[in-house]
N, C-alpha and C positions, 0 to 999 in steps of 0.2 A: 504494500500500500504506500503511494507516495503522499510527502509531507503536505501537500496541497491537502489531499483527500483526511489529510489527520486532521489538519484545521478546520474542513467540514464537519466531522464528527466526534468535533473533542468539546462543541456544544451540549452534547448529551449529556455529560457527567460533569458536577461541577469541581470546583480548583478555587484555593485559596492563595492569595499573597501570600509569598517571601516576607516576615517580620523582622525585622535585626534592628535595634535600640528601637522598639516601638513602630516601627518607619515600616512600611510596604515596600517590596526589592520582588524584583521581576528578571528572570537570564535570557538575557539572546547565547543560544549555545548553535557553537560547530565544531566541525571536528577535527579540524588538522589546524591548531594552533602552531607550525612548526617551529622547530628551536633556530632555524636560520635568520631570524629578524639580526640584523649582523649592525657593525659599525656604529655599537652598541645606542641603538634605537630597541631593540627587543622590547626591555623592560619599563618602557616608556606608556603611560597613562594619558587620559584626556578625559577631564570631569567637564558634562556641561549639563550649567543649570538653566533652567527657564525660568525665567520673571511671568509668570501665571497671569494674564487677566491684561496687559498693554501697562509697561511701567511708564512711568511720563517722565521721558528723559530731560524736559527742559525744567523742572521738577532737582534731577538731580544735577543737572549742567548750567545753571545760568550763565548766558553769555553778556559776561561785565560791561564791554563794554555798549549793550543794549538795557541796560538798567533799565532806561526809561520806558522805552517801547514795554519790555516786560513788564513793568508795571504799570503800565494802561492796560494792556493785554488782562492781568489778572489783579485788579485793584484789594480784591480782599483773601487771595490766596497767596500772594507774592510773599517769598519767603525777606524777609530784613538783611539790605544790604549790609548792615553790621552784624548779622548773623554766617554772612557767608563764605566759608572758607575759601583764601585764594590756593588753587591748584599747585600753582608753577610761574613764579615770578618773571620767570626764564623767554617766556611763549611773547608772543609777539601782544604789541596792546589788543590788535583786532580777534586774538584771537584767547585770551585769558578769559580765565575757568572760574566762577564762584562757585563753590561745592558743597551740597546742601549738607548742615553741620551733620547732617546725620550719618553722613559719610567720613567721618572723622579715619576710622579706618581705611581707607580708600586715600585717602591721602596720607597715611602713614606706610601702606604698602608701597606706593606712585614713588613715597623719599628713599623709601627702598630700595627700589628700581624692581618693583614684582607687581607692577601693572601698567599695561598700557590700552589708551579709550579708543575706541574706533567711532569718528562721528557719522552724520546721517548717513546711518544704516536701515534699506527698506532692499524691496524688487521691483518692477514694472507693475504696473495694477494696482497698487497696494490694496488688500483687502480687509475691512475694517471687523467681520466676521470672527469672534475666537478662534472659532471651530474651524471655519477653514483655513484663515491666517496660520495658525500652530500646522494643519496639515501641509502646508505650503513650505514653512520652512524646514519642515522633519522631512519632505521628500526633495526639496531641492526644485520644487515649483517657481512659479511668479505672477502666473493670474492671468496669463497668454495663452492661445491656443499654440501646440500641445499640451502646455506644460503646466495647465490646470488642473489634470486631473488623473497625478501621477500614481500608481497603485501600491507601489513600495517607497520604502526610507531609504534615503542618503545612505545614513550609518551602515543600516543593512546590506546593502549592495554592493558598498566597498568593501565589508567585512567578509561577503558573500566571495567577493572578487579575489579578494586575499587569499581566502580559503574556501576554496569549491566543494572540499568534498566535508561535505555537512551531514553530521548525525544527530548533534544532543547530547554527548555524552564527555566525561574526561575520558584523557586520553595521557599516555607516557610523555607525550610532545608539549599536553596542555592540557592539564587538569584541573582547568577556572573555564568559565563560559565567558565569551571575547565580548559581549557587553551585560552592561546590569545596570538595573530601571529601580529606582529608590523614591519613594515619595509620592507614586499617584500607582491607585490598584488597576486604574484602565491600560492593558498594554501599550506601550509609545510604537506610533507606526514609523517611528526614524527606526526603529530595528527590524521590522515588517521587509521580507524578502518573498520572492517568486515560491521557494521551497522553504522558509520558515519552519523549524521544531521549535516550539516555545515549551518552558516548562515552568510551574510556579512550586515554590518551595517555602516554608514557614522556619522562621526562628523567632522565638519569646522575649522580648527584650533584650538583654547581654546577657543572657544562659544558653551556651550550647545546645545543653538538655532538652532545650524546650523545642528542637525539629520536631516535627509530626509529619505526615504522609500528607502534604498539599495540594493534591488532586483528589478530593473527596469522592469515595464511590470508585474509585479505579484501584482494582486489586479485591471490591468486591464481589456482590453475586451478580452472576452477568443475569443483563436484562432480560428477561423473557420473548427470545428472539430466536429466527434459525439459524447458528453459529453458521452453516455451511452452505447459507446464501452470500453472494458480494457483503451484504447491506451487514450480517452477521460477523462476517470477516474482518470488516473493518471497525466493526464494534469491538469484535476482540482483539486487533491491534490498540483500540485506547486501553482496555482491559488490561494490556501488559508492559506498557506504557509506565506503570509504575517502578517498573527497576533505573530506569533511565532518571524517574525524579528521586530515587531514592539515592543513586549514585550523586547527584552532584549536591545534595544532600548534604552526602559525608563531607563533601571537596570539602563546600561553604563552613561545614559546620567544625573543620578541621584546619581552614585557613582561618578562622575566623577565632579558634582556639589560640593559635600560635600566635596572632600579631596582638596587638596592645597599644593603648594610646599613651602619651608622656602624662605630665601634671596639668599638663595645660585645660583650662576649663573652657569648653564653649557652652554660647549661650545656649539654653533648656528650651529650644527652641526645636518644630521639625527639620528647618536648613540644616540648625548645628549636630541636631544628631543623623543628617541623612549624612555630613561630611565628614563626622567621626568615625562613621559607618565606613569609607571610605578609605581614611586614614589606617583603621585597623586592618581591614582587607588586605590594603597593598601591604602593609608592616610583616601582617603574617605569610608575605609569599604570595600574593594574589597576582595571575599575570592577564586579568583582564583588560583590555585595552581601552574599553569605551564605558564610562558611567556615566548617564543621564538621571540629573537631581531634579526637584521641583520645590519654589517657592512662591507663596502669592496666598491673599489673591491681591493682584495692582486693577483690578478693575473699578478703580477711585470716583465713581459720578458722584458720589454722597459723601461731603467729610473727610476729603482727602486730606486736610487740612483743619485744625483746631478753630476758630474763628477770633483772631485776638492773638492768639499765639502758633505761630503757622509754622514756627518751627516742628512743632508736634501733632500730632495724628495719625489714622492708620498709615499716610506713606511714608513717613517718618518713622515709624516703628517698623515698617518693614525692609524698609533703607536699614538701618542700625541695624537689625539684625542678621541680614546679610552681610554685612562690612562686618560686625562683629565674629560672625562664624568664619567667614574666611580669612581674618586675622590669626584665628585661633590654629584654621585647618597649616594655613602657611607654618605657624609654630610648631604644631607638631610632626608637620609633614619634617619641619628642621633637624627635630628634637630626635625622630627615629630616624633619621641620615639618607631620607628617601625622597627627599623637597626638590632634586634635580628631574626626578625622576616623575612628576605631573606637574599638566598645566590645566589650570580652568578657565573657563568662556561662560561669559552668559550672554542668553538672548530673550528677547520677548517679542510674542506674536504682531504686536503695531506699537506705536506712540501713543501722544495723545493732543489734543488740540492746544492749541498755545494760548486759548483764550480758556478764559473759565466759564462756567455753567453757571447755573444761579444755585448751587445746591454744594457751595463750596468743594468742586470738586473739577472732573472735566471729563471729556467723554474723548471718545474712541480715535485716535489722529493716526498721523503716519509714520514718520522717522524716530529711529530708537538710538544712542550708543550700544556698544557691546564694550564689555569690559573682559579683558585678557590677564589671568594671574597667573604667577608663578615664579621661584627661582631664577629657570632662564628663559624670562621671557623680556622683551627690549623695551624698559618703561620709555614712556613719550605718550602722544595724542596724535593720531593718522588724520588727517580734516580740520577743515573750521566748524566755529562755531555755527548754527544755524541763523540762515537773517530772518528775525522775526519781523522784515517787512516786506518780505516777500510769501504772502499764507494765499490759500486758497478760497475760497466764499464760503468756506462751511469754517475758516479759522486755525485750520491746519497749515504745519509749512509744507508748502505745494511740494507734488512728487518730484519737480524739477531740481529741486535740492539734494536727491541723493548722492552720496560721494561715493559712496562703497555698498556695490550688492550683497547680499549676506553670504552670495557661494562664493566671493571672494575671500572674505575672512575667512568661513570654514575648508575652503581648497586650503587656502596657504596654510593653515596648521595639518589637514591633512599631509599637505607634502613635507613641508619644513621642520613637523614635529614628528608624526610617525612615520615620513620616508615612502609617503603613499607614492607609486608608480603612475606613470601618463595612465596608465589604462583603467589604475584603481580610480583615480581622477575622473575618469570617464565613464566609468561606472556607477558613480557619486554626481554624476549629471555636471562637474565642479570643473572640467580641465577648461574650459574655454574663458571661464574668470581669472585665473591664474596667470596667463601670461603676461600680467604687471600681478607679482604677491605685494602684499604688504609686510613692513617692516616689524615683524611680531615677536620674533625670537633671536636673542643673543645671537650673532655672527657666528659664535666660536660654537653654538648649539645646535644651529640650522645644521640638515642632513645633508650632506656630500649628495651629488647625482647619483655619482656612483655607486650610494649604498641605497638609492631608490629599491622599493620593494616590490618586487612583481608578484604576477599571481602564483601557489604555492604549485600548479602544475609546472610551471616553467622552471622551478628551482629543483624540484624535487621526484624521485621516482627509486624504486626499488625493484628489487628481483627476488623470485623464488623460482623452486621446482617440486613437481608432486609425483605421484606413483599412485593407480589408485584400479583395482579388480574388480570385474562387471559379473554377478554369478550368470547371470541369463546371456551372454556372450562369452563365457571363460569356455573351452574345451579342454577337458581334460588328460587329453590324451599330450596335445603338445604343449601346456602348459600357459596358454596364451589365449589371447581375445582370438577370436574369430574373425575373418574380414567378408564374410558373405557383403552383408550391406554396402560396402564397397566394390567390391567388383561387380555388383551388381547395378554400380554408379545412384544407390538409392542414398550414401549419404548427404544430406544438402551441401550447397557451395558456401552459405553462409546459414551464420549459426541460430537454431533453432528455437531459442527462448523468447522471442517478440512474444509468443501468446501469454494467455494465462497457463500457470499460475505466477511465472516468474515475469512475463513485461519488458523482460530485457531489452534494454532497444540499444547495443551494443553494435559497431556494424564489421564484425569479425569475420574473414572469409577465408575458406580452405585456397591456396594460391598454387597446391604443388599435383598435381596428379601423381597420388604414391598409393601403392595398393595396400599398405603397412597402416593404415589408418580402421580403427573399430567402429568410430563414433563419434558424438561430441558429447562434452560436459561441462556445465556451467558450475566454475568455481566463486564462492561467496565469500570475500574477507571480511572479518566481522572485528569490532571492537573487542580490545584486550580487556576491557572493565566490564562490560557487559555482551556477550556474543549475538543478543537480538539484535543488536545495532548492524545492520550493515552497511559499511566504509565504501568497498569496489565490489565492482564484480566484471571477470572478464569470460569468456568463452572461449574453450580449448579444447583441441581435439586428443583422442585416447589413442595410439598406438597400443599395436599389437601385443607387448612387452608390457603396457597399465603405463606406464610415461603420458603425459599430459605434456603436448606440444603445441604453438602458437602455429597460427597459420603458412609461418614458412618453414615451422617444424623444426622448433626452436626449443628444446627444453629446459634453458632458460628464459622463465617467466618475469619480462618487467610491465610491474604496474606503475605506469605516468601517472604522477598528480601523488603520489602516496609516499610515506615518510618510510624512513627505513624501523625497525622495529619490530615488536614484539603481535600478532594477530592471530585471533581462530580463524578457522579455515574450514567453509562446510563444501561438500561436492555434492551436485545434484544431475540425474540424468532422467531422461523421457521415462522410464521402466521400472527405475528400482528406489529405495528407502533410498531419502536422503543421507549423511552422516554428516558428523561434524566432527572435529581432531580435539583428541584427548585434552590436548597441551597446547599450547599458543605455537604459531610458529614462525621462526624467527627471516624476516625480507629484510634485506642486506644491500649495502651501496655496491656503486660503480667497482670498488677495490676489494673487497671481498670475495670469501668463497659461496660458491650456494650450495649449500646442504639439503639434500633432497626429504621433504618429510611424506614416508613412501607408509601410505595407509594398509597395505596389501602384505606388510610382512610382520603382524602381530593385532588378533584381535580386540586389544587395548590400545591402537592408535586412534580408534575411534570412542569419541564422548558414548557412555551410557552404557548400560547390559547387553551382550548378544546384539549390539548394533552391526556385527559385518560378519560373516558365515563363513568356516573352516571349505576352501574352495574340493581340499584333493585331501582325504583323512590323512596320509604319512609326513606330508608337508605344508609348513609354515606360508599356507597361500591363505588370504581373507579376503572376500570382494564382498562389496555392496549387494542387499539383499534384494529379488527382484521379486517383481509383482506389485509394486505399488504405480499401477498406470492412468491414476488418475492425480498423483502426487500430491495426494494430502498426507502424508507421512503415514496410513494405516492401509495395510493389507486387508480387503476384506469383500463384501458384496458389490461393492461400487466398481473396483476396479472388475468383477467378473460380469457385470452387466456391459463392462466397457469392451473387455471381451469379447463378450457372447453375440454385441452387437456387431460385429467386424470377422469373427468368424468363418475363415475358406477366403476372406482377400489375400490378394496375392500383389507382389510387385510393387508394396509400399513401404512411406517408414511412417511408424507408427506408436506409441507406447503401448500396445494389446501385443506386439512383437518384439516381447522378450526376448528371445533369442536370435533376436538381429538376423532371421537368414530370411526374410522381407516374405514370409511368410504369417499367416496368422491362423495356426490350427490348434491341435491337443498338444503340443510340446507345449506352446505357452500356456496353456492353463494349468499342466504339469504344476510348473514352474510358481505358476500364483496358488497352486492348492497348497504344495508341501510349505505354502509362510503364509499362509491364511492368518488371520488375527496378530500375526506382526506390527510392530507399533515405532516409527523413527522416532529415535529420541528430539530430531528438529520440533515433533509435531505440539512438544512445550515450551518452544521456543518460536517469537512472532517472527515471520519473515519479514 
């Protein structure tokens, strides 16, 4: 069942928020985090928060030297020029910063040099809508046809890009999910991909203890359904669904064991504990790449502002405590030696108007700053100030004012911070912004070209080789597969899993005319934490000897796009019981040996009881058990109606023609009687 089809029917059973210090936490998980991220970018982080509701950046930016204007503009919200902090002496008159007091923090980080402001920040269109505004910047929209009504996230698609081969699960390479959603229990579609596995998982406050199974109802009684219709099958894939949330489970609740925050106190607020959250994470080892936080609400129409005293109010309280949590998170991120090592952004879905409302507050406008924290990031201000006399008829400064699209900022951290490649870029909808980046990160921080990160197919690929005995094609006499089907030219030219059950849509073709060929078999590389999970899968043919050979009959097997390492390995053919290998087994780089792991010479190479049949009584032959021709991993009535249906055809290939000689009589029913109620141990294990 593809991850698409899981997102339709993982409706059916409900799922709870990820808890960690109280806070809601959500995984974007895949699977091949691999260890190559080089030119040490690897262990490099990106927190971005969103300003919830349109923060009103003229609010936190007053431009000095428009006092006036601004204070005709907002007679009873205007915050007291003697209230307001000057930025940076430094900046040119036209373009000095009053800093709403609230932000006291924010000008303690700016002296630091661990912030830098990016001014009017919007897209094309601007859309005043929360709902679709926040869609628009989490997919890398702008309010233009096409790019209205994009169906995936940014985040997603690069992370997608990064790493194609996507499961859900930890992995030896990466055993953290590459992003995590902290603060809002509605999944963020910025991590929303084509093929998406999401999984949600609970933690109680700061006690490890308290995980629980977060997927309520998965792992219990299956619903009153026919498991062995479609509609069934995929029901029982969410059904077992739960080892994958229980796995990263442990990761969370074991990375989350190990790291620890300093003395440092953040505000008792949800920002400070979504970013504590964060801080511990990374402390303990966490190598997830993207964390999206959530703060607000800024959607201020009523009492933005105290009446008399305008320093205070809700935006003002939510200003400070943002400046406050991030003071805190930089400190500790210091304190555990790991502050080189993340940068944060924030953004918010619109502005707000530059004029006030009558309800001491202001409604819904255009242009936003984004603020850049961290270590090494290259304090300053990208822009001018906004001219507040240039606004629109509804009181907004006109769209014409943008200076920077938001996929500008977010390319250039993608490239200059995590080393994103042209293509990751392009996949993130971001490369065509980028060709002017902006100045956001330390010179001596920005990523080399040459340690740009492409997609993990292109970096990475291993090799194996297998051995593997067909009982319904073994002939006893000479100790080997049988080639009728072959010389009978009845094996296909390419390989035979497009259908159900497997869907393979692999485009693997026999290339050699060799009469040494038995068959084909679709091998399954499955995660080393959990074996349901499967990683690749390639299609190869059986010589005569049980060697598994690629199409130019190759018996070593490399899988493109796959890390080198430790994986189960199941083999599955038209005819007989699946298996799957006792022990993980081990695919190896370019300079390495390959060690063949040969299923056929001990029936404990294979997972589970009596999974593979003594081929020849005196000798140590085992093959795959046959008679399962309808590949539900059980031997039984089904496949003999499959049979009985096909019966005296002749001149095909078929799964009712166990015995490969393109025949379909009494030999193969033989064959399906003597393992009648046979059971693959696959058939507890979800494909």
């Amino acid at each position: 069942m593809n991850r698409r089809n899981f997102l339709k029917y993982s409706s059916l059973l409900g799922g709870g928020p990820l808890v960690i210090n109280g806070i809601s936490l959500s995984t974007f998980a895949s699977y091949n985090m691999l260890s190559n991220w080089n030119c040490e970018v690897g262990d490099r982080a990106m927190v971005i928060i969103q300003l919830k509701g349109g923060n009103d950046g003229i609010n936190n930016l007053v431009p000095s030297n428009q006092y006036d204007a601004y204070s005709n503009l907002r007679p009873n919200i205007k915050l007291a020029q003697s209230d307001l902090l000057n930025l940076d002496s430094s900046l040119s008159m036209a373009d000095q910063i009053g800093l709403n007091p609230a932000l006291q923090g924010f000008k303690q980080m700016y002296e630091e040099g661990n912030l830098h402001i990016v001014q009017g920040v919007s897209y094309p269109q601007n859309n005043k809508s929360h709902f679709k505004s926040t869609d628009l910047w989490l997919t890398a929209g702008d309010g233009t046809s096409p790019n209205f009504n994009i169906p995936t996230g940014w985040m997603g698609r690069y992370l997608d890009n990064r790493f194609p081969n996507f499961s859900g699960l930890p992995t030896s390479e990466l055993p953290d999910p590459l992003g995590i959603q902290l603060g809002d229990k509605k999944p963020s579609l910025g991590f929303h991909t084509e093929g998406e596995h999401r999984m949600d998982i609970n933690l109680s406050g700061q006690d490890p203890g308290g995980f629980y199974s977060l997927v309520q109802g998965i792992g219990g009684e299956a619903p009153a359904i026919d498991l062995n219709t479609e509609h069934g099958r995929e029901v029982q894939y969410i059904l077992n669904v739960e080892n994958s949330v229980n796995a990263y489970a442990q990761q969370i609740s074991n990375v989350f064991n190990n790291g620890t925050n300093s003395s440092v106190t953040y505000p008792d607020i949800s920002i400070g504990n979504q970013l504590k959250t964060v801080a511990r994470l990374l402390a303990g080892g966490s190598q997830t790449k993207v964390f999206v936080l959530q703060h607000g609400n800024f959607d201020t129409h009523v009492n933005q502002v105290v009446a008399g005293a305008t320093a205070t109010g809700d935006h003002a309280t939510l200003l400070k405590g943002l400046a406050d949590a991030l003071v805190a998170f930089q400190k500790d991120l210091n304190n555990l030696n790991i502050s080189n090592k993340v940068l944060t952004v924030t953004f918010s879905e619109f502005g707000r108007k530059a004029e006030e409302n009558g309800n001491n507050g202001t409604d819904h406008g255009t242009l936003i700053p984004m603020y850049i924290i961290g270590d090494q990031v290259k304090a300053g201000v990208s822009g001018t100030n906004i001219d507040l006399g240039n606004l629109d008829t509804n009181g907004s400064p006109n769209i014409n004012q943008i200076q920077h699209d938001y996929r500008q900022v977010f390319g250039t951290l993608l490239q200059d911070w995590l080393g994103a490649s042209e293509d990751g870029l392009t996949a993130a909808l971001m490369k065509e912004y980028t060709t002017e980046k902006l100045p956001l990160i330390e010179t001596t921080s920005v990523v080399d070209p040459s340690c740009y990160i492409g997609n993990a197919n292109d970096a990475a690929h291993s090799k194996a080789a297998f051995c593997v005995m067909l009982e319904g094609l073994f002939n006893p006499e000479t100790l080997s597969h049988a080639n009728t089907l072959r010389t009978k030219n009845l094996v296909p030219q390419e390989q035979p899993f497009k259908l159900e059950p497997w869907f393979y849509e692999g485009t693997e073709v026999m290339e050699f005319e060799d009469a040494d060929i038995a068959d084909w078999v679709l091998v399954v590389v499955r995660n080393a934490a959990n074996p349901a999970v499967i990683v690749t899968q390639k299609a190869l043919l059986v010589g005569l000897d049980g060697i598994l050979l690629n199409g130019q009959h190759q018996s070593e097997i490399v899988f493109d796009g796959l890390a080198p390492g430790e994986y189960y390995v199941s083999i599955h053919h038209k005819s007989h019981l699946a298996i799957l290998s006792r022990n993980t087994v081990t695919f190896v780089g370019d300079q390495e040996e390959v060690l063949c792991y040969d299923f056929s010479n001990a029936a404990t190479k294979a997972m589970g009881e009596q999974q593979q049949k003594q081929l020849v009584l005196d000798k140590q032959i085992f093959g795959m058990i046959a008679g399962d021709y309808d590949q539900n991993q059980i031997v039984n009535s089904n496949d003999f109606n499959n049979w009985k249906g096909q019966t005296s055809t002749i001149n095909v290939y078929h799964p009712a023609d166990v015995d490969g000689n393109g025949i379909i009589n009494n030999l193969d029913f033989n064959l399906w009687k003597i393992n009648g109620s046979k059971i693959g141990h696959l058939n507890s294990i979800v494909e």
